[in-house]
N, C-alpha and C positions, 0 to 999 in steps of 0.2 A: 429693200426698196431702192431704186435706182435713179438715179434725176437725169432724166433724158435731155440731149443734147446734141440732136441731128446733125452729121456730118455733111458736107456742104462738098466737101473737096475730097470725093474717095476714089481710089481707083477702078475704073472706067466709066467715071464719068466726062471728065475732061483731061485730055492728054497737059493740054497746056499749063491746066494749073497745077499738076505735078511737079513741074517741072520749076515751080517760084520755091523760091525760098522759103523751108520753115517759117515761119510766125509766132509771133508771142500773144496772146489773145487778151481783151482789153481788160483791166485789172476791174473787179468786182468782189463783193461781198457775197460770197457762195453761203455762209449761216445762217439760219432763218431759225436755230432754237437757242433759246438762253432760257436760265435758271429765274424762277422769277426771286425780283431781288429783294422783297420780304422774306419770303419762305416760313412766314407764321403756318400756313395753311397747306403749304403743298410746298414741293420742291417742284414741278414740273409743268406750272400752272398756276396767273395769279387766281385769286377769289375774295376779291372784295375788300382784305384786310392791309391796315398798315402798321409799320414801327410806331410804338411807347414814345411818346416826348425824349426824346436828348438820349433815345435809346442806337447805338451803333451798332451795324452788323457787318462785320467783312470776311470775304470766305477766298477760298483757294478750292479750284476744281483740275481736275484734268479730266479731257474728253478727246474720246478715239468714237471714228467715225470708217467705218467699213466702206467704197463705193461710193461717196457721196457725190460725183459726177464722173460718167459714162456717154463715150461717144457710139451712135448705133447708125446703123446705113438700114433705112428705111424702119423695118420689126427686128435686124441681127444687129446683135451686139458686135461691136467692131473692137472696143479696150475703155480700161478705165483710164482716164487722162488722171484722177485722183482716186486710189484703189487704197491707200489707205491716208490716216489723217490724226494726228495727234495735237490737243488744242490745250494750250494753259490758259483759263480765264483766273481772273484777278479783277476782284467786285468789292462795294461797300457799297452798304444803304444807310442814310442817316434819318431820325425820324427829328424834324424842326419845329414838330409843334406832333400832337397826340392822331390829326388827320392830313398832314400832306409829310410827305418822303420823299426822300432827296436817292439818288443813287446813282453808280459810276462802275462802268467796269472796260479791262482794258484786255483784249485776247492777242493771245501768243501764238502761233503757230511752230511748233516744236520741229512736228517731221512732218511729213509730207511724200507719199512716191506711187508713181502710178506707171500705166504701158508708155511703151514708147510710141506716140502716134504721129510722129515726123514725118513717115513713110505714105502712110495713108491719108493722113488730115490736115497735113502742112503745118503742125503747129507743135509749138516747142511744149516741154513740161515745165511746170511750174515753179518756182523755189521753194526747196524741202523747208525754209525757215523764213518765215515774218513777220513782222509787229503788226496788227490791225487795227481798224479804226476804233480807236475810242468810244463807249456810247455814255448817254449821261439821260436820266429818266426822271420826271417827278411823277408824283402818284398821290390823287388827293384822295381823301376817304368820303364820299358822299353820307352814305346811310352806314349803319353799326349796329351789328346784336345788344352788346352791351358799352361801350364806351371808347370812344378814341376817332367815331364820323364826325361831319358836321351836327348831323344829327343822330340820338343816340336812342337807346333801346328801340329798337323797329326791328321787324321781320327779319332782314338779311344785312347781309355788308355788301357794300354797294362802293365801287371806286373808280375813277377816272385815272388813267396816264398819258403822259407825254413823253415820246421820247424821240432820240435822232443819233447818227452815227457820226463824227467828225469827220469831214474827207482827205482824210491826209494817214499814211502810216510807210513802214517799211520793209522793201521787196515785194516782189510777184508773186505772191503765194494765194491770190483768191478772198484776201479776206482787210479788202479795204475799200469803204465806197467811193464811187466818183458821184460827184456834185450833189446838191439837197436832198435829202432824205426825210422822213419824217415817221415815228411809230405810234399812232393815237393805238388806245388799248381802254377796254371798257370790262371789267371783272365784277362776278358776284358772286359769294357763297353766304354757306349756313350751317350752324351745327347743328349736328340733331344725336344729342347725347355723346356716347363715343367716338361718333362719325361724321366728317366733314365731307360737303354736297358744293362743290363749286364750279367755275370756269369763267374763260374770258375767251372774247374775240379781239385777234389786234391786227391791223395794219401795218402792211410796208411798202409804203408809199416811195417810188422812185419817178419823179418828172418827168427825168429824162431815162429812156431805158438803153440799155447799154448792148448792142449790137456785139455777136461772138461768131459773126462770118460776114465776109464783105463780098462773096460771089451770090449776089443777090437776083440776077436773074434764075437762080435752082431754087433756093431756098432763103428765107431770111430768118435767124433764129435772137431771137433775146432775151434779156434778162429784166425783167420789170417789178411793178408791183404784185405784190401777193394779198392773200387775206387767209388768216390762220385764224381755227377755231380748236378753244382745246378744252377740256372738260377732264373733271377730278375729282376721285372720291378718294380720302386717305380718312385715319383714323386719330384719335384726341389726346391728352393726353400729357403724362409730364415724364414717362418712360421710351421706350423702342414706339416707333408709330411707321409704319409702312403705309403708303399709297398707289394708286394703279392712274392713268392717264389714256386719253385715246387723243391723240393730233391729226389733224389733218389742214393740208394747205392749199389754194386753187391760185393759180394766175390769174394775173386781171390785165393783162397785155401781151404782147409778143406773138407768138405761135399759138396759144391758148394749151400749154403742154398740159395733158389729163395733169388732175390732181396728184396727190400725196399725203399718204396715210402711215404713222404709228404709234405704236398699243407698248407702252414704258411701266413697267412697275420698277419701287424700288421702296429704300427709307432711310430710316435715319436711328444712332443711338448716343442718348447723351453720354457725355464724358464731366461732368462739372459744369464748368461756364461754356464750354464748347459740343457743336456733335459732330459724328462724323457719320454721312451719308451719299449714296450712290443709287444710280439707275440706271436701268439697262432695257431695249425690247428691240420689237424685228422693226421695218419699215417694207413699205410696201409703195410701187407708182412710180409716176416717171417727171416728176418734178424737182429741178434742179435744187443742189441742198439736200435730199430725203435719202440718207445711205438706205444700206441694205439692214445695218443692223449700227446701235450707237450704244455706247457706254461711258458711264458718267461716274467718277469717285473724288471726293472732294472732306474739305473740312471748315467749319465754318462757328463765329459765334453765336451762339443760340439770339433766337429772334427777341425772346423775352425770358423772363422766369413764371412759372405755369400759374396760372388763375389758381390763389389757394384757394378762395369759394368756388372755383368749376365743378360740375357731377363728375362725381369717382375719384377727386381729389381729398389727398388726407390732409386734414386740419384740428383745429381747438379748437370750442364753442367762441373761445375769446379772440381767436384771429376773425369769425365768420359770427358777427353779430345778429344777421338779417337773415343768416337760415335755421332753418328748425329742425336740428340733428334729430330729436327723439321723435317725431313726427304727434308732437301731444296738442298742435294747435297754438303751442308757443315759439317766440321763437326766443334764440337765443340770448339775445338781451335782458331779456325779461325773466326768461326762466331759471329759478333758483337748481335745478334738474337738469340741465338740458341734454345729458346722454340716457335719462332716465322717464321714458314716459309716465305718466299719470298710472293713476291705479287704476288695472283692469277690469275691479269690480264695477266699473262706470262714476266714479268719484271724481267731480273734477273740483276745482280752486283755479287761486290765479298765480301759485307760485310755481305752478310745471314739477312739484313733484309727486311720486306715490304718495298714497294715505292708506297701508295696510289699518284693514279694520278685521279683523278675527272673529271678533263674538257680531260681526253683521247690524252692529246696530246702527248704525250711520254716524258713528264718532270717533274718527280716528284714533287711532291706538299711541299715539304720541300724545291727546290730550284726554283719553280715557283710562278715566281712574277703575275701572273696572272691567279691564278688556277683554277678559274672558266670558263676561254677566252682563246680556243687555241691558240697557238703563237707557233712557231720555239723556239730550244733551244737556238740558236743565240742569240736569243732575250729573254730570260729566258722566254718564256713559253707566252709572251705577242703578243699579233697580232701584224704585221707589220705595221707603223704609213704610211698614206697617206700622207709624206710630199710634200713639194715645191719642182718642182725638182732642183731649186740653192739655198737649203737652205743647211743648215751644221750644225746640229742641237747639234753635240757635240763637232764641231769645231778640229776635227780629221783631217780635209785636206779632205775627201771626202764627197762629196754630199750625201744625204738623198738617192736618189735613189739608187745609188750606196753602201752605207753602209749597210751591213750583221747587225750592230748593231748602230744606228742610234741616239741613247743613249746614248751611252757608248764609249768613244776614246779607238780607235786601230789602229795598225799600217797600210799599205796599203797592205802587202803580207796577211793579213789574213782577209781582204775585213772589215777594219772597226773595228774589234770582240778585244778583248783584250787577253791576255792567261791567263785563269782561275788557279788557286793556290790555293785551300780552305787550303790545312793546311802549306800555309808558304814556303815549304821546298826548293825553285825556282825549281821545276819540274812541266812543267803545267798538269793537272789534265787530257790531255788527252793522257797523256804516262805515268803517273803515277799508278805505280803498287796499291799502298795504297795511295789512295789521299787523306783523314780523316788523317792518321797520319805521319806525317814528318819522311823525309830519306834519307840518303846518294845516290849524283848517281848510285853510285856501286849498292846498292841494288834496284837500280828502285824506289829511294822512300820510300819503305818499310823501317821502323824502325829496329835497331839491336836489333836480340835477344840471348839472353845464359845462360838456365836455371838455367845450372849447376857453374855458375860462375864462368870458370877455364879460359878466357878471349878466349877463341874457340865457334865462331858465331855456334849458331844452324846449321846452314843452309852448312856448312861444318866440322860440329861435327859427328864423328862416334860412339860416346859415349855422347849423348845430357845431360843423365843425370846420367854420371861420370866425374867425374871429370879427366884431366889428361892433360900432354903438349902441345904445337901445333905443335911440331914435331914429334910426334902421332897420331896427326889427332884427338883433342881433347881425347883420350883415356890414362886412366889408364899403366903406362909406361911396366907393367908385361906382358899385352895383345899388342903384337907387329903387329901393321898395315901395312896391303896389298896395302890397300884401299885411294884413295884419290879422296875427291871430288870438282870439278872445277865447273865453270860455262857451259862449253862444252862436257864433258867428266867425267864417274871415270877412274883415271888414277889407273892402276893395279901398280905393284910395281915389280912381277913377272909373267912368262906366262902361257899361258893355253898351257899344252901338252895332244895333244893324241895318240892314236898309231898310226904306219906309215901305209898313204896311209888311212886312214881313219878317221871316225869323233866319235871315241871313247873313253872318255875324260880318259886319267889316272886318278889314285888315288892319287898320289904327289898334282894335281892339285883340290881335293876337300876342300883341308883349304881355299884355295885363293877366291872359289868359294864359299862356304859357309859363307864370308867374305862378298862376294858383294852380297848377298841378305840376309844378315841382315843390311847390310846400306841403301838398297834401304826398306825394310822392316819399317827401321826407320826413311826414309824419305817419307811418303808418297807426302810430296809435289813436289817431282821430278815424273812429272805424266807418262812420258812416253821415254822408254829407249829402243832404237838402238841396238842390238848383232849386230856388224859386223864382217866377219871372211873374212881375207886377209891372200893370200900367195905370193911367190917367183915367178920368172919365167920360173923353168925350168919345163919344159913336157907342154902338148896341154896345151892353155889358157879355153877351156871350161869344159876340163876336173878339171881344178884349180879353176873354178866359181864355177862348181857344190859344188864341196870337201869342198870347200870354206863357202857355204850355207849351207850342213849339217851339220860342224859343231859349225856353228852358230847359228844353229835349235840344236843340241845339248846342248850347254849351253844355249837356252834359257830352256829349257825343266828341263835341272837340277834346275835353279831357280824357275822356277813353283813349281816344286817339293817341293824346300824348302822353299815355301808359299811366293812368291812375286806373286803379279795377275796379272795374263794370258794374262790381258788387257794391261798394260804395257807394254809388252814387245813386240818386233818386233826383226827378226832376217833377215841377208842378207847377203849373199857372194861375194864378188869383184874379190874373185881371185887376178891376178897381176896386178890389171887396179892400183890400189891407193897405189903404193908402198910407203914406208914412209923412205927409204934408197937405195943406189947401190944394185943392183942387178950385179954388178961385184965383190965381193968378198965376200966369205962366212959369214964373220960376216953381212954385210948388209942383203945379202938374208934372212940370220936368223931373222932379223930385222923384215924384212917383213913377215914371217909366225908370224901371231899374229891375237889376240882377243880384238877389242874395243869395251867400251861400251860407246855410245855417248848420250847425253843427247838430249832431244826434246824438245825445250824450245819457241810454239807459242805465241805472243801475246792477250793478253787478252781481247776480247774488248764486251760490251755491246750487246746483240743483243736481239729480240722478239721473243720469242719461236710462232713454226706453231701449232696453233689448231689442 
């Protein structure tokens, strides 16, 4: 690709201006590509993402540019003024918080050498060596796949930059700007499994544009602003990752020179804490800046250390709690199994593991005594004895015939059978949530858990793993809680308003809201929750059911939104059928215009899945 730059003073055009003295042509910033200075997502291209908190990244590149400015008398090429071009950049990105980035880089111009166009063009060549302007950039993270935007788990990554070039450096070599500058830049990507979908449009904005001929009655040629679009697909990942890029760039002043286009693959390979990566492609156009062909080799600190829960990445059950390695419907936490799904014969439990059963009879071969010989569980898995019928074989009070377990004393309400208790806790095993491990009633059995050690049970922790009061709701005392979780209900703290006569939630009430669906977020074991929306009883009762419904179907919708699943949720209006105060005085009715969210808590029991 070529970056056109029409000669103004060629011979036979004018005798006279032959005849002046070579020229030095006014100093400008000829670069218009740089490394984007994350490089989580692409070397060549931002898309949306930024640096980890207190994460630093600083790299070293060298970059050769074939042609990157060419003087031409009309459609012929006349010489390259810059025919070849070697550039050291020297960059750091620092991340100051999880979504805005700080960054800095300072380019070198090594060598430099082009035609000699003194003869034709009246103008001196450039110097093969010099310091260029400084650039300095922030980058704030708007939206996020998974964590480190303003806002987090959403569709894409979504980010804003600001950047600008300092106008000051040293020698004439093309790559220092004169006066205010400014680079706004707007990126987005997205993963989609091993492959990343991104790109950004940036600016470069020059005020003033910088004039590169002063016989202005022929021609008047410059250097202004531009607008570059660049788009990127590369691939994921915590190995070798290669990407491809398509750029192109258009004037937005001066002579309006056609655009400028190119097409860069290249990648990268880790080394430890570092990688080393390059790229290389043609160019095409006649836009000042766009060589013919460019090539990039560099080394740099890795941007982060890889998502150990990302897809395709190798992990432990124990590093990755919230995924479900065996695909058994459990996930990781929970499952006693979790590289081992359930038994294929369609047997499922709650502990995530097989239950080889052999003789078919629906009792697992770890607690049947007869696992070769169907038998009732009654009976742990052993056939039914053909006793005597006035025999009493385990002297329970009831006869053989009559005893469900004819073996084993039990009392007479449970025909014989005894109450099973495998782990102790006096909850028999067939109302016990966690029968394996010992539990308080309160919790059905189940053992206490609280990771965070601030003596607030998980299981009504809104802050599982911070620490913080219980008159906080397990939470950090700074972060003041809405939220409270029961065994029936979260009890809000404050209401949901919307506006009159409708089901439109104000904005006073999106903190409260944004509240309870990052607790139900972080509880995934509250499986399914109730929106109920109740009001007062003045005006028609059906017109209050309806109102009632939508906007209960309203806040469920917000929660959707902020990533609690779909599945969960259920929404329903009662209108004034379930008041929860008088409906004779105004504070009661107030009472009753309100939003609950009720918990759905069925029992858990054993069944055989249908083929």
């Amino acid at each position: 690709m070529k970056a056109k730059l029409l000669a103004v003073v060629l011979a036979g055009l004018s005798g006279t201006a032959f005849a002046q003295d070579a020229r030095r042509l006014p100093e400008f910033a000829l670069e218009r590509f740089h490394l984007d200075v994350v490089s989580r997502g692409g070397l060549t291209a931002a898309s949306g993402d930024t640096l980890p908190k207190f994460k630093f990244r600083p790299s070293l590149a060298f970059h050769y540019e074939n042609n990157p400015l060419v003087y031409f008398r009309n459609t012929e090429r006349v010489g390259a003024l810059v025919g070849h071009r070697l550039t050291l950049h020297v960059g750091a990105a620092f991340g100051i918080t999880s979504w805005l980035t700080v960054a800095a880089e300072l380019p070198l111009v090594l060598f430099q050498v082009g035609d000699d166009l003194s003869a034709v063009a009246a103008t001196t060549s450039p110097d093969s060596f010099a310091l260029g302007s400084p650039r300095v950039a922030a980058r704030l993270g708007i939206l996020s796949q998974r964590s480190g935007g303003l806002v987090a788990r959403m569709p894409v990554d979504l980010a804003l930059q600001l950047g600008t070039a300092l106008p000051f450096g040293v020698g004439a070599g093309f790559a220092i700007e004169s006066g205010g500058n400014v680079f706004p830049q707007l990126s987005v990507g997205r993963d989609f499994g091993p492959v990343r979908v991104g790109g950004e449009v940036t600016g470069f904005i020059r005020p003033v544009p910088v004039d590169l001929t002063t016989v202005r009655a022929i021609i008047r040629d410059q250097v202004g602003s531009q607008l570059a679009v660049r788009a990127l697909v590369s691939t994921t990942g915590d190995g070798a990752r290669f990407e491809g890029s398509f750029h192109t760039g258009v004037a937005l002043g001066g002579d309006r020179t056609p655009p400028g286009f190119e097409l860069l693959v290249g990648g990268r390979v880790p080394l430890g804490p570092v990688e080393l990566f390059g790229v290389a492609g043609p160019g095409f156009g006649s836009l000042p800046g766009t060589p013919t062909f460019r090539a990039l080799v560099g080394v740099g600190l890795r941007a982060e250390s890889p998502d150990t829960c990302a897809p395709n990445q190798k992990h432990t059950p124990q590093e990755c709690p919230d995924l479900d390695d065996d695909k058994d419907g459990l996930v990781n936490a929970v499952d006693r199994c979790p590289l081992e799904p359930e038994d294929a014969d369609g047997w499922q439990d709650d502990d995530g593991c097989p239950d080889p059963d052999n003789d078919k009879d629906g009792v697992a071969d770890e607690k049947d005594k007869c696992p070769l010989q169907k038998g009732p569980a009654v009976n742990h898995g052993c056939p039914m004895p053909k006793a005597p019928i006035q025999k009493d074989t385990d002297g329970d009070g009831l006869l053989d015939a009559q005893d469900d377990c004819p073996w084993e004393v039990g009392p007479k309400e449970r025909k014989g059978c005894p109450l099973l208790d495998d782990d102790g806790d006096g909850i028999p095993d067939e109302t016990d949530a966690c029968p394996k491990d010992p539990g308080p009633v309160a919790r059905k059995g189940c053992p206490l858990k609280d990771r965070d050690g601030d003596s607030v049970e998980d299981h009504v922790d809104n802050c599982p793993d911070e620490k913080g009061p219980a008159d906080n709701q397990g939470c950090p005392a700074a972060k003041k809680q809405l939220v409270i979780i029961t065994t029936e209900k979260l009890v809000i703290k404050e209401k949901v308003f919307f506006a009159t006569a409708k089901a439109t939630i104000l904005a006073k009430s999106f903190p409260l809201l944004n509240q309870v669906a990052k607790v139900l977020r972080d509880h995934p074991e509250i499986a399914k929750v109730t929106v109920e929306g109740h009001t007062d009883n003045v005006g028609k009762a059906d017109y209050n059911r309806k109102l009632s419904r939508l906007r209960a179907e309203s806040v469920r919708n917000f929660l959707v939104h902020q990533g609690v699943e779909a599945e969960r949720l259920d929404a329903l209006g009662f209108g004034p059928d379930r008041p929860a105060d008088s409906n004779n005085t105004e504070e009661g009715r107030a009472n009753n215009r309100r939003v609950e969210f009720i918990i759905d808590t069925p029992q858990k029991t054993k069944v055989k899945k249908v083929e």
